[in-house]
C-alpha positions in Angstrom: 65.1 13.4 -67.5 62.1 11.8 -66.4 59.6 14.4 -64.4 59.3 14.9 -60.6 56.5 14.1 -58.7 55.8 17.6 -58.0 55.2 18.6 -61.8 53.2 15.1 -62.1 50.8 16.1 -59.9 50.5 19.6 -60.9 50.2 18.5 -64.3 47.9 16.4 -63.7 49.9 13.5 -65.5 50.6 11.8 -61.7 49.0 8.7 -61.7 46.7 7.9 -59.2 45.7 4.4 -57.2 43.1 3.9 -54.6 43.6 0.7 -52.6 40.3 -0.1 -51.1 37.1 1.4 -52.9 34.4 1.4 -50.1 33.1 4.5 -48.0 36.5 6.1 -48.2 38.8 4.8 -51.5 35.8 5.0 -54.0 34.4 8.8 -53.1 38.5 9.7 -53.0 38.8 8.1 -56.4 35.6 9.7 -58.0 37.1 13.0 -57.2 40.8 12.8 -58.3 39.0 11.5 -61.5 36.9 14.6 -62.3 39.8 16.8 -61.5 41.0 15.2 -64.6 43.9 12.3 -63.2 43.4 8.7 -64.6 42.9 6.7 -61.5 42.9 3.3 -61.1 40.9 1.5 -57.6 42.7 -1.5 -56.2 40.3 -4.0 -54.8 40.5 -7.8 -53.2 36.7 -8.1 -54.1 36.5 -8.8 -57.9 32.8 -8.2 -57.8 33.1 -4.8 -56.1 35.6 -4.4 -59.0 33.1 -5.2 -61.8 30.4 -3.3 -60.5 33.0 -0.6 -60.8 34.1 -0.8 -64.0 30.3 -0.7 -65.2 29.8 2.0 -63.6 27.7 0.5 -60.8 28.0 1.8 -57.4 27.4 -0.3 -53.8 28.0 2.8 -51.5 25.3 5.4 -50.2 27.8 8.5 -51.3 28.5 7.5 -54.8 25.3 7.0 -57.2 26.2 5.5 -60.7 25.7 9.1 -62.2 28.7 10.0 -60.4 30.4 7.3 -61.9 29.3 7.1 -65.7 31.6 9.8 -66.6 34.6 8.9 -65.4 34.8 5.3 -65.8 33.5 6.0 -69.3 35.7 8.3 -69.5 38.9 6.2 -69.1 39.7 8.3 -66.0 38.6 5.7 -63.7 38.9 1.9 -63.5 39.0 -1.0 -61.2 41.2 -3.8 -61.0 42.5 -6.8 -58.3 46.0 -7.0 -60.1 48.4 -5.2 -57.7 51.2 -5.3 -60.5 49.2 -2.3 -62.0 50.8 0.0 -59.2 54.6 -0.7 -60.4 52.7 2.6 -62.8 51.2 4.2 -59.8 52.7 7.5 -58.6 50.2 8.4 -55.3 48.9 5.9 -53.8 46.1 6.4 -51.4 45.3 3.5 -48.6 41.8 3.3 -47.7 41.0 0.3 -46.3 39.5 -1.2 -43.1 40.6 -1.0 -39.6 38.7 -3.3 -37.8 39.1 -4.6 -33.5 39.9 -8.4 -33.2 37.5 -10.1 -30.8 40.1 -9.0 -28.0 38.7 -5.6 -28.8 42.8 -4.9 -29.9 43.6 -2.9 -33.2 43.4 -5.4 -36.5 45.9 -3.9 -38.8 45.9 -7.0 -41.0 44.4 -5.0 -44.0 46.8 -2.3 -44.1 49.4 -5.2 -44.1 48.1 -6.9 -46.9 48.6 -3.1 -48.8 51.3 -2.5 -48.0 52.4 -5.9 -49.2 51.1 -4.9 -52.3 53.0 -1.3 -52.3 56.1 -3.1 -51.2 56.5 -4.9 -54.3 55.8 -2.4 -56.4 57.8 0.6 -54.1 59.8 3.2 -56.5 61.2 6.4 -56.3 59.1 9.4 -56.5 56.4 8.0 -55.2 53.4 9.0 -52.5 52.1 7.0 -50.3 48.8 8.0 -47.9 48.1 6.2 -45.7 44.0 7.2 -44.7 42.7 4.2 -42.5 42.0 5.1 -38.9 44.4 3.4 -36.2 47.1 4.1 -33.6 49.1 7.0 -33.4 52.8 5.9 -34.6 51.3 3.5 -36.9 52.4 5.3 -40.1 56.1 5.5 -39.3 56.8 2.0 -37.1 54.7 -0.3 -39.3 54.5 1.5 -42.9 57.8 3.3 -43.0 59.9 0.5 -41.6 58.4 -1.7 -44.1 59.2 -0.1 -47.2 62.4 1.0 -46.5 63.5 -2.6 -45.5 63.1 -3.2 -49.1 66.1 -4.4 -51.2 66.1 -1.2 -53.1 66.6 0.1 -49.3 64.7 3.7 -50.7 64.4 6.3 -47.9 61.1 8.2 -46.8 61.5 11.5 -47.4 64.7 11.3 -49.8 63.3 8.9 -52.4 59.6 8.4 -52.1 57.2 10.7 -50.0 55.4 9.0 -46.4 52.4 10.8 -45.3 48.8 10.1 -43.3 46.0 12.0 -43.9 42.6 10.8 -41.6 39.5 10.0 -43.6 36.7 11.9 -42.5 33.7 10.5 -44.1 30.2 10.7 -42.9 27.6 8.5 -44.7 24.5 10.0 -45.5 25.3 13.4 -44.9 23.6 15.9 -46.9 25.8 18.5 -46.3 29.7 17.0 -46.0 31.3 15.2 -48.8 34.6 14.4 -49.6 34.9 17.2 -51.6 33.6 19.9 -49.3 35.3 18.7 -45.8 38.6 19.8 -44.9 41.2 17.7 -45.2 44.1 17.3 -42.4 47.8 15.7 -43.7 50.8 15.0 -41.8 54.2 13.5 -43.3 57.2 12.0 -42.3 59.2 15.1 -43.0 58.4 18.4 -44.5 59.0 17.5 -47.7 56.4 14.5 -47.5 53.8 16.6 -45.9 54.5 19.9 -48.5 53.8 16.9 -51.4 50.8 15.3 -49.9 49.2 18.6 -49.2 49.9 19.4 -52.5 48.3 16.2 -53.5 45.2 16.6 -51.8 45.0 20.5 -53.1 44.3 19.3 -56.7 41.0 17.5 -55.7 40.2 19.4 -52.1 39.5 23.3 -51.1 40.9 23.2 -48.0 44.1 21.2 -46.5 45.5 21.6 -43.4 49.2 20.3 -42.3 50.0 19.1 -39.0 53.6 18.8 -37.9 54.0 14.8 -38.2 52.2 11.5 -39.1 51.4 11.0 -35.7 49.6 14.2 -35.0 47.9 13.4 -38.0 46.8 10.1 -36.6 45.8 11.6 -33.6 43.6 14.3 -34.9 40.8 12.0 -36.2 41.3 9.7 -32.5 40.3 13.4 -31.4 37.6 14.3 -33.5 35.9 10.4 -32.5 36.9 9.9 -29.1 35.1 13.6 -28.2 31.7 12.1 -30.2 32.3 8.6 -28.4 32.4 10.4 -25.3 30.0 12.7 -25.0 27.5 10.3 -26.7 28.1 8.1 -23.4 27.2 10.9 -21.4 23.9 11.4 -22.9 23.2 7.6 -23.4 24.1 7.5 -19.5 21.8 10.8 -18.9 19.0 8.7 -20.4 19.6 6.0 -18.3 19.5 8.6 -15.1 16.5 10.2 -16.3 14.2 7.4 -16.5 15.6 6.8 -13.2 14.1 9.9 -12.1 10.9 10.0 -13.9 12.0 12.3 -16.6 11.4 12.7 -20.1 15.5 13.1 -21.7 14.2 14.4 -24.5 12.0 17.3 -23.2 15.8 17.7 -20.8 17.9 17.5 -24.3 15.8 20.2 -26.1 15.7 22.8 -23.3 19.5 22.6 -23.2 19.6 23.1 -26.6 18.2 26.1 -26.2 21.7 27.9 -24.8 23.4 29.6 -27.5 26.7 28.8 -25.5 28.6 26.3 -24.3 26.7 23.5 -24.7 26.8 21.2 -27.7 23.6 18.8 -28.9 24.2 15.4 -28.7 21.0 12.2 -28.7 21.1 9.1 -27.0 20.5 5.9 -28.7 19.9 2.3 -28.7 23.9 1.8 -29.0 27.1 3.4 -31.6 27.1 2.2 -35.3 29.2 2.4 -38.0 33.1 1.7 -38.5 34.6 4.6 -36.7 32.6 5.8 -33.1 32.4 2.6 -31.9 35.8 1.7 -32.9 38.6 4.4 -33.0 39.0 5.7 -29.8 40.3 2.2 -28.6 42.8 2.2 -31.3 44.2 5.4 -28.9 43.2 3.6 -25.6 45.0 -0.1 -26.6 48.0 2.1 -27.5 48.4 4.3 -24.3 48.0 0.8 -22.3 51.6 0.3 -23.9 52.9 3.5 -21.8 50.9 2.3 -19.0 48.4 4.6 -19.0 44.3 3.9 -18.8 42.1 6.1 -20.7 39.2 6.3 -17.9 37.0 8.0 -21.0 37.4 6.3 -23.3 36.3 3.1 -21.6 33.9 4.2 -19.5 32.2 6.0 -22.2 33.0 2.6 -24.7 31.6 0.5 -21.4 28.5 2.6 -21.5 27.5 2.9 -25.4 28.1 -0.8 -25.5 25.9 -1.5 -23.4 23.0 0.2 -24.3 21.4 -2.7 -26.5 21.2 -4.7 -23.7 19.5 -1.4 -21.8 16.7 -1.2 -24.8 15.9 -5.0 -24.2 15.6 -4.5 -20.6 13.2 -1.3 -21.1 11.4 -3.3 -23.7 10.6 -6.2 -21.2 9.4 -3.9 -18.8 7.1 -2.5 -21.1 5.7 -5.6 -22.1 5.4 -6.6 -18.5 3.3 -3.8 -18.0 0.9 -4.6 -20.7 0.4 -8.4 -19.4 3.2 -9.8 -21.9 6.5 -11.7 -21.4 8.7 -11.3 -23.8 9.2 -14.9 -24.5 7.1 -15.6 -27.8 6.4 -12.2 -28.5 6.3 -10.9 -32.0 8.6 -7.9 -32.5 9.2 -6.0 -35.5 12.2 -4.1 -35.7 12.4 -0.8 -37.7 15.3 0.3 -39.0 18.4 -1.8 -39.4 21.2 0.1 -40.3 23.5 2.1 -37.9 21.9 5.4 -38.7 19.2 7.2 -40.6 19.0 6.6 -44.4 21.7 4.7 -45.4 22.5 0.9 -45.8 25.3 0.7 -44.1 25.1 -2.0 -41.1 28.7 -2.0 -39.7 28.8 -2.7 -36.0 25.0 -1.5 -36.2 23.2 -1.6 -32.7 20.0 -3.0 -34.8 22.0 -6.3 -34.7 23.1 -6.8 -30.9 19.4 -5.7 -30.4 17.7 -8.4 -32.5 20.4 -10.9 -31.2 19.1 -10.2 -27.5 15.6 -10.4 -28.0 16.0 -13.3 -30.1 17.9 -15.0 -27.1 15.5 -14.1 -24.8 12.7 -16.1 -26.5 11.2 -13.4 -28.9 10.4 -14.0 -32.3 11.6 -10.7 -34.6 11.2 -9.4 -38.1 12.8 -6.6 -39.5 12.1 -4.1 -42.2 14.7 -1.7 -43.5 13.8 0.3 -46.9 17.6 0.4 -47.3 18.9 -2.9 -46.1 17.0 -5.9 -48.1 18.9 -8.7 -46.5 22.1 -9.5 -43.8 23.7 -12.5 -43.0 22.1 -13.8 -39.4 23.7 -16.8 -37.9 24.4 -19.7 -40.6 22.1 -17.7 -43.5 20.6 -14.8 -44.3 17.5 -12.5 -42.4 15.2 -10.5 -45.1 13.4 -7.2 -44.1 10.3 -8.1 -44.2 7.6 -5.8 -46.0 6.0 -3.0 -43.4 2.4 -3.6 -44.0 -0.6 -2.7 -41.6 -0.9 -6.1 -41.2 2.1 -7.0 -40.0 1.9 -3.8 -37.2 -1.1 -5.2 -36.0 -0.5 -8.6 -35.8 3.2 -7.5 -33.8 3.0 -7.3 -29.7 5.7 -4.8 -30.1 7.5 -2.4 -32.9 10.9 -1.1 -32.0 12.1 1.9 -34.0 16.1 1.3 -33.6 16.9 3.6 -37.0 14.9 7.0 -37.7 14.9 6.8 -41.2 13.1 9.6 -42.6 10.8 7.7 -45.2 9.3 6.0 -42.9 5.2 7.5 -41.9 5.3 7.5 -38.5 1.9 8.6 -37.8 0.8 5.4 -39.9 3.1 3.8 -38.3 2.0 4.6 -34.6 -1.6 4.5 -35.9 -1.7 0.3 -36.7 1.1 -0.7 -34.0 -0.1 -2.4 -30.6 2.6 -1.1 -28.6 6.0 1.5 -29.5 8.9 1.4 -27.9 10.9 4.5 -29.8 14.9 4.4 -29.2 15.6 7.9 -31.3 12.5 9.9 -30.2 10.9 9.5 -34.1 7.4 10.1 -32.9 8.4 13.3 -31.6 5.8 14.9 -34.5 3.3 12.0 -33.8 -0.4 13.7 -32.8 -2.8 11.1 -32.6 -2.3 7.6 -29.9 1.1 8.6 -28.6 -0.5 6.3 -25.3 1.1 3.8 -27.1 4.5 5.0 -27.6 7.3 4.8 -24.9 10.4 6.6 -25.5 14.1 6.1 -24.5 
């Protein structure tokens, strides 16, 4: 009698399949691999694929030391051949949950997995579904799916339904996907009891919620509350250099209250795939039950608009010192969405260096992370920071903090600073020529 998914998985002999190896599949992957399961990575790129497969990694998270072992192994591999998961027992979805140009939710990559799992759909098999969106997504758009398969299987009764919300941060030092706790909701308690139990062989700590959708709606939580209350200090910027004030000096006394009060920076805008994008996954659905989510959009209205609120400042500054900013040379610092990684999605850098470029500057870049983006119809390359090209700039605007950088060196052979993330805070000598945010 063949084995239940249950002893698979506590076996170890459950296969495993990761659909979608960036930021979130390929860290999941790397970990159900050293915990000893053979794991395969589905993936649409067949160069991401190969890279794989040599043991070559293209995310900040995952160096190629983390994957020499188990690709070498035989306990990890790539592949763009969705028949391979007709062998798969879990499957984890991991892919990309992007906002059309309408600014609705773009589910179209979790279709075009699921169209995969469809196919290949058997009993006693997982699904996880880990990409960010909409609270009832899980059950109206997965669930109906595969049971309106010929084989007509049933969530819960012949294969196992369940969501579990990425929570990856990029970059940080401190949270992996190994050490940060792990939330699961299923369809029914069966699904959610072998999910959890899924997620126990690889993770410390998993917490079960009641349903999919309270699943779904506990990462909406967790970035609507940074969303919002990084408008409120982008907006108390704003208010403060209305009144004279330096936010930063206002930011660090606050800090100082052990209690009730919780430290959050203002910026030159959001970055990255989730801030700037999840809570309007919750606010497109609740327009549905005709209800307006005043903050979500007003903080969304506020953080989005804060590129256009660094250009304005940086015009002013020029005006001050004689320039227009209509053939000025700018050199941008700092490119992707936040300190020392490469990562550029939805990146402020970008809407900033589109605005100053449309208002008649001419900009360069440099970003010891980021050697090159696509811009326009080709591709912008950062452009080596050298003394010489500070002092031959009209302005330098530090948009990302990364940590390499020498600021003092920096400040020291710049005309003119204008710092978005308060960078120079440790600068001593010339800080006449910085302004801050």
């Amino acid at each position: 009698m063949p084995k239940k998914l249950v002893d698979k998985i506590k076996d170890k002999s459950a296969r495993i399949g990761v659909i979608g190896l960036g930021y979130v599949g390929l860290p999941l992957a790397v970990e159900f691999a050293k915990a000893g399961f053979k794991v395969t990575g589905f993936e649409i790129d067949a160069k991401k694929a190969k890279m794989i497969n040599a043991a070559k990694s293209y995310i900040d998270d995952i160096t190629d030391t983390d994957l020499a072992p188990v690709v070498k192994s035989g306990r990890l591999r790539a592949t763009t051949n969705d028949a391979e998961l007709a062998k798969i027992d879990c499957v984890s979805i991991c892919v990309p949950t992007p906002l059309s140009k309408s600014k609705d939710p773009d589910i179209s990559y979790i279709i075009a997995a699921l169209n995969w799992v469809t196919k290949h759909l058997h009993r006693e098999m997982l699904i996880v579904l880990e990409s960010t969106t909409y609270p009832g997504t899980t059950v109206e758009v997965v669930q109906t799916q595969l049971e309106g398969t010929k084989a007509k299987l049933k969530a819960g009764k012949d294969f196992y339904l369940a969501f579990s919300p990425e929570r990856v941060d990029p970059g940080n030092p401190v949270y992996s996907t190994k050490n940060t706790p792990r939330v699961v909701g299923g369809t029914s308690k069966k699904c959610t009891a072998i999910a959890k139990l899924y997620y126990q062989q690889v993770l410390p700590n998993v917490h079960a919620v009641s349903s999919t959708q309270a699943a779904e709606m506990v990462k909406l939580l967790e970035n609507t509350f940074r969303s919002v209350n990084i408008g409120m200090v982008n907006e108390m910027a704003v208010m403060c250099h209305r009144l004279g004030l330096d936010v930063w000096e206002i930011i660090n006394a606050a800090s100082s209250k052990p209690f009730g009060y919780m430290k959050f920076l203002p910026g030159p805008g959001l970055g990255g795939h989730c801030i700037p994008i999840d809570p309007l996954y919750l606010s497109w659905k609740l327009k549905a039950l005709n209800y307006y989510a005043r903050f979500i959009e007003l903080a969304g209205d506020v953080n989005s608009h804060m590129p256009e609120w660094v250009v304005e400042r940086t015009c002013d500054l020029l005006n001050r010192h004689g320039r227009a900013i209509k053939g000025t040379k700018i050199v941008v610092l700092g490119i992707a969405y936040k300190r020392d990684i490469k990562d550029v999605r939805e990146s402020p850098a970008l809407d900033v260096i589109r605005l100053f470029e449309k208002a008649g500057a001419t900009v360069k870049y440099n970003d010891p992370y980021v050697p090159q983006i696509r811009w326009h119809e080709g591709i912008l390359k950062s452009t080596k920071l050298t003394a010489a090209l500070l002092k031959q700039s009209d302005l330098v605007v530090i948009v990302t903090d990364h940590t390499n950088y020498d600021y003092q060196w920096i400040v020291d052979n710049a005309k003119l600073i204008f710092d978005t993330r308060n960078a120079t805070a440790k600068v001593t000598r010339h800080r006449s020529k910085i302004e801050l945010l």
